[in-house]
N, C-alpha and C positions, 0 to 999 in steps of 0.2 A: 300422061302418067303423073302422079303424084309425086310430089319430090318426097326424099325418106325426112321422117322427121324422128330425131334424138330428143328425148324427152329430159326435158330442163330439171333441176332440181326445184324449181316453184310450179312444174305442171301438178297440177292437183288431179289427176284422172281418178278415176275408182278404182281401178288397180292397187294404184300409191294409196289410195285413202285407207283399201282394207289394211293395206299392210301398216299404213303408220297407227290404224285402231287400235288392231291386234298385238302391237309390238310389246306395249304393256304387260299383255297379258301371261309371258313370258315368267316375269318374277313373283305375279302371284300364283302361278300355276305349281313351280317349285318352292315357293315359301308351304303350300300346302303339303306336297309329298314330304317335305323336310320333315313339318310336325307330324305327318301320318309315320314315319322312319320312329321320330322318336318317342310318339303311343306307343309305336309295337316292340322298341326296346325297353320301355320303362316293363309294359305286361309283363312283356318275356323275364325282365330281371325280379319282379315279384313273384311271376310264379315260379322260377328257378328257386328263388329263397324260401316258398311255401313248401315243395319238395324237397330241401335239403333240410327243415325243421320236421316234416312229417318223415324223413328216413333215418334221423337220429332217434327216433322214438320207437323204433322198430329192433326184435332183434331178430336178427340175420339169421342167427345157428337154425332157431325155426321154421323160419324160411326157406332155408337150402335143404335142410334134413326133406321136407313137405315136396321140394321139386325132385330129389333125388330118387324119393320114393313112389313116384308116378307113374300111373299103368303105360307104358309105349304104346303098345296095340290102340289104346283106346284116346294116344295123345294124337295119332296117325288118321284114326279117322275122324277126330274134329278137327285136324290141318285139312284134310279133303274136303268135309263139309263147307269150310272157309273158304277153300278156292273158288268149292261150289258157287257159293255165294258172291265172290269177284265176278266170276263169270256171267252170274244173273244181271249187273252194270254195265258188262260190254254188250251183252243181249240186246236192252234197254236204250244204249243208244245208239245198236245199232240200227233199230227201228227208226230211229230220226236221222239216222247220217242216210237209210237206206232211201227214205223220203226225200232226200236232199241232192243224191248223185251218186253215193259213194256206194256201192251197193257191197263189197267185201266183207264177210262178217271175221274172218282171219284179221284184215288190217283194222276193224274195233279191237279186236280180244287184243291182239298187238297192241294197239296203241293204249286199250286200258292199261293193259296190266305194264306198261311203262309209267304210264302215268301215276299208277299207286305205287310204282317203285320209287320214282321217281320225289311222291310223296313222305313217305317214308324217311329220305334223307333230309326233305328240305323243309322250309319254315312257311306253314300261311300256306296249305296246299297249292304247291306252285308247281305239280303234277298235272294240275289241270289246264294250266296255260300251255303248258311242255306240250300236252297231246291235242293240243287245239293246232300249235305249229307241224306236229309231225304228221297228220294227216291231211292239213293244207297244201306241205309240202308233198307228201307222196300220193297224195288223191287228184294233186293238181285241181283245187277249189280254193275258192277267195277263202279266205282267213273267218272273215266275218259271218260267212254260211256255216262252219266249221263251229264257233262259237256259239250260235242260235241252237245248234244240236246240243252242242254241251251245256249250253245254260236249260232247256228243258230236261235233259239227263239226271241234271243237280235239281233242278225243283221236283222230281220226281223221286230220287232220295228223301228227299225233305219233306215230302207228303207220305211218304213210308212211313217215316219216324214220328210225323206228325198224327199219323193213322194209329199206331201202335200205343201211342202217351196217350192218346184220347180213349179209346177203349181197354187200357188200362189205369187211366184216371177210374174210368167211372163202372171199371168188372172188378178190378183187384182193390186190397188194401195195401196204401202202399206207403214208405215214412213220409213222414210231413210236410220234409223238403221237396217230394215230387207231388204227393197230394193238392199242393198249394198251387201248382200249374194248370189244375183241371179246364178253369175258365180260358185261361192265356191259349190251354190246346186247342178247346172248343172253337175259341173265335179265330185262332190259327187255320184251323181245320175251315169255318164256313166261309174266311179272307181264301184261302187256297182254292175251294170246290168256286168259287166264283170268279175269280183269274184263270181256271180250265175252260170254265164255259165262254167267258170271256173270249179265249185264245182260239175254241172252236167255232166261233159265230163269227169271230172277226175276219172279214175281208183279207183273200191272200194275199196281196197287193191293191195299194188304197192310190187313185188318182195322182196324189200327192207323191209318194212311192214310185210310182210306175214314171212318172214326168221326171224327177232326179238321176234315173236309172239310167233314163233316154237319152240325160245330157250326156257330151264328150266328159272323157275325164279330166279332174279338176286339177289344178297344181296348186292352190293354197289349203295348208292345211286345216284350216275351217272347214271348209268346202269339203276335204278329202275328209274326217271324220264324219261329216253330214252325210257323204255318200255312202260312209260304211256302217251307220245306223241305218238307214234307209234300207242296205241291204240284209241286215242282221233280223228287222222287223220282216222286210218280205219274206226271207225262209221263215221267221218262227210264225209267220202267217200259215204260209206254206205248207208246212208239213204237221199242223195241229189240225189232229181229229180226232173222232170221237172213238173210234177202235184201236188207233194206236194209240190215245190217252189211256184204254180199257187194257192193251196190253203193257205200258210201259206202268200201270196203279199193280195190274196181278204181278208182274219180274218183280217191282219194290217189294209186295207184302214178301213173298217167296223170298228173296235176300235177305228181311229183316226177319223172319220165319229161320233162316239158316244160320243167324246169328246168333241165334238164342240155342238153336241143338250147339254152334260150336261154344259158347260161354258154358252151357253146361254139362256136355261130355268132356271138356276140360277140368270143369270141377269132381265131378266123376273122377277123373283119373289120379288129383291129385288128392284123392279121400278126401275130398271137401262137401261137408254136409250143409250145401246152400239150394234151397229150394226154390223151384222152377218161377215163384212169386217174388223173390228176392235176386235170382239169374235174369230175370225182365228188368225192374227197378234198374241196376247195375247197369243194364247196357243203355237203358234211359239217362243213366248219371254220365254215364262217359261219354258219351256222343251230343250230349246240349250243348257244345257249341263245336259239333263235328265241322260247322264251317270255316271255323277259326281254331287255328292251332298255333300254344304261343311255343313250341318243343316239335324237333322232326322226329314226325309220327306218335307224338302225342307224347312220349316216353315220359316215366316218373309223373305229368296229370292224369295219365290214363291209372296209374295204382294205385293213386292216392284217391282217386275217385272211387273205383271201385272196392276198394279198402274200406272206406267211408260208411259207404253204401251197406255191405257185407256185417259193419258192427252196427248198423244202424236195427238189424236184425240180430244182432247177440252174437254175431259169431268170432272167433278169432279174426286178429287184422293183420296179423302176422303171416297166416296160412292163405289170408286172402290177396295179402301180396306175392303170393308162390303162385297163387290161381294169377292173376294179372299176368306178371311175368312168362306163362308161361300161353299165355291166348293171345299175347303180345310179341311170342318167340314166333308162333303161328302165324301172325298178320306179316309181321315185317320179313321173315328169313324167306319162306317161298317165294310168296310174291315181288317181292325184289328181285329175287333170284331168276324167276319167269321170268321176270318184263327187261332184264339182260339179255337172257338169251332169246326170249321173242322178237327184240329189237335193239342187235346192240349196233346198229347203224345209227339210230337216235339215243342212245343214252352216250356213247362215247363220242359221235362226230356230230352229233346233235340235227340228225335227219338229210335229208337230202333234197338237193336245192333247187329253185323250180326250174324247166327247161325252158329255154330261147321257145318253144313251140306250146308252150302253157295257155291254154286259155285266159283271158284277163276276165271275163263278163261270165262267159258259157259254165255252166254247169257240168264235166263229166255223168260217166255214165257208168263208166269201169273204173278201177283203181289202175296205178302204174304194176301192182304185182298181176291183177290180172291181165293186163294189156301185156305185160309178158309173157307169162303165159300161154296167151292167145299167138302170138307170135313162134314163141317156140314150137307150138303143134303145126302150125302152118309149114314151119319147115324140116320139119320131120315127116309130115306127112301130104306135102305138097298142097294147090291152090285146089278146092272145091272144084 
């Protein structure tokens, strides 16, 4: 038998070696987040100060007279329209979580519309990270299969809106400041159609991938990051294809199609004579950088954008900030308000935690609600 050997502080193994490599890498890893911390306070403090110059310039009395006076009936069904169109996002991924394990289209809607709630309050939609944890934790699936869902979900947003800018670059007349993107969309658009083909032809799992997988799990976390790319590329391997690509391009037009009836049955209702050519533009202006938000839920960039936009066509900015306000009452009060009571397990105790009996590797197949489920008929209704 080998006597035990205590490793010296001069044994040089490989072990010690990664660790004394990587020890470094420590303070520049945090000297980066720091300055990432303070881009996004510096933005956030300009564009705070660009909205409080554009709300001094505003006057109020016309604005609240324009919301006071607003048809309900018809502010009611662009709130519904809007849900509609939440809805058509949880659809959307839930085609890639369904690809993936989690087959519940309840624990999608659930976890969307937490996750836009969840948005809403917070800075840098950090709704999306929320509902990446909440259905890892109640679907019992790695983290990082979870994310590969939601990161095709979001590039499939973004090909909506990229769809839209490009064939209203080049059908509508539109002001100068979006005109000016036509090429940026185009080659947005043919960089994207080439990353789908991409993601469809590429191998679900690559030699390389599948050997990492096979290892035991890692304890350095080099290693443990490596494995959780490794496994984040094999789902987004996995579950890209060419009909769920074709259903999750039709859910995006359809959502961003429901966006334009709710921006302008909202204007409708609050007598605002902006045209269906000008109700596109606006929701192009406010959403260019829907992936970055320096305000929760956009608040005060979203009016002044839209504002913007609205005199850029001659019309009042005053009334067009009544229209903001009040398509902005619509996004943020419901849906918040869903995705509490769809899931106030995860917005108050922040989800539920994984069991001793959790898969580490495997894939589920059902959710926890529906393994409930399943279980309660079993015993109401005894063993098959």
């Amino acid at each position: 038998m080998l006597p035990d050997h205590k490793p010296s502080p001069n044994d040089s193994s490989p072990r010690d070696g990664e660790r004394r490599s990587s020890a470094p890498r420590g303070p520049r890893r945090g000297g980066r987040a720091h300055v990432g911390r303070v881009v996004r306070l510096l933005v956030t403090i300009a564009v705070v100060a660009l909205i409080v110059l554009f709300a001094r310039r505003i006057e109020w009395g016309v604005t609240w007279a324009a919301i006071r006076t607003a048809n309900v009936p018809i502010l009611i069904a662009a709130t519904l329209i809007n849900l509609g169109s939440a809805g058509t996002k949880a659809v959307r991924w839930w085609i890639f979580l369904r690809a993936a394990g989690a087959r519940s289209l309840g624990l999608a809607l659930r976890a969307t519309f937490a996750g836009l709630g969840l948005n809403n309050v917070l800075v840098a939609n950090g709704g999306e990270a929320a509902r990446v944890i909440f259905v890892a934790r109640t679907a019992h699936m790695p983290s990082a299969t979870v994310l590969a869902t939601v990161a095709l979900e979001r590039l499939f947003e973004l090909v909506g809106y990229v769809v839209l800018l490009s064939l209203s670059a080049i059908l509508l007349e539109l002001p100068p400041s979006l005109a000016r993107t036509r090429p940026f969309a185009l080659a947005a658009l043919v960089g994207i159609g080439a990353l789908l083909v991409y993601l469809v032809r590429r191998p679900a799992v690559t030699a390389e991938i599948a050997a990492e997988l096979a290892e035991p799990p890692p304890s350095g976390l080099f290693h443990r990051a490596r494995t959780y790319g490794s496994r984040f590329m094999a789902t987004l391997g996995g579950v890209s294809t060419g009909p769920r690509f074709s259903a999750a391009l039709a859910l995006s037009v359809c959502g961003w199609l429901l966006q334009v009836a709710t921006y302008q049955l909202t204007a409708r209702a609050a007598h605002f004579p902006i045209s269906l050519v000008a109700t596109i533009s606006a929701i192009l202006a406010v959403n260019i950088g829907f992936a970055l938000r320096a305000t929760p839920g956009n608040v005060g960039l979203f009016q002044f954008m839209y504002a913007a936009t609205a005199a850029a066509f001659g019309l009042d900015k005053e009334r067009a900030v009544a229209v903001a306000l009040l398509i902005q009452t619509q996004q943020i009060l419901p849906i918040t308000a869903l995705g509490v009571a769809l899931a106030p397990q995860f917005v108050f105790r922040r989800g539920q935690g994984r069991r001793a009996t959790d898969p580490a590797d495997e894939l589920p197949y059902t959710s926890r609600d529906d393994e409930s489920r399943a279980a309660l008929a079993e015993k109401r209704d005894g063993p098959a």
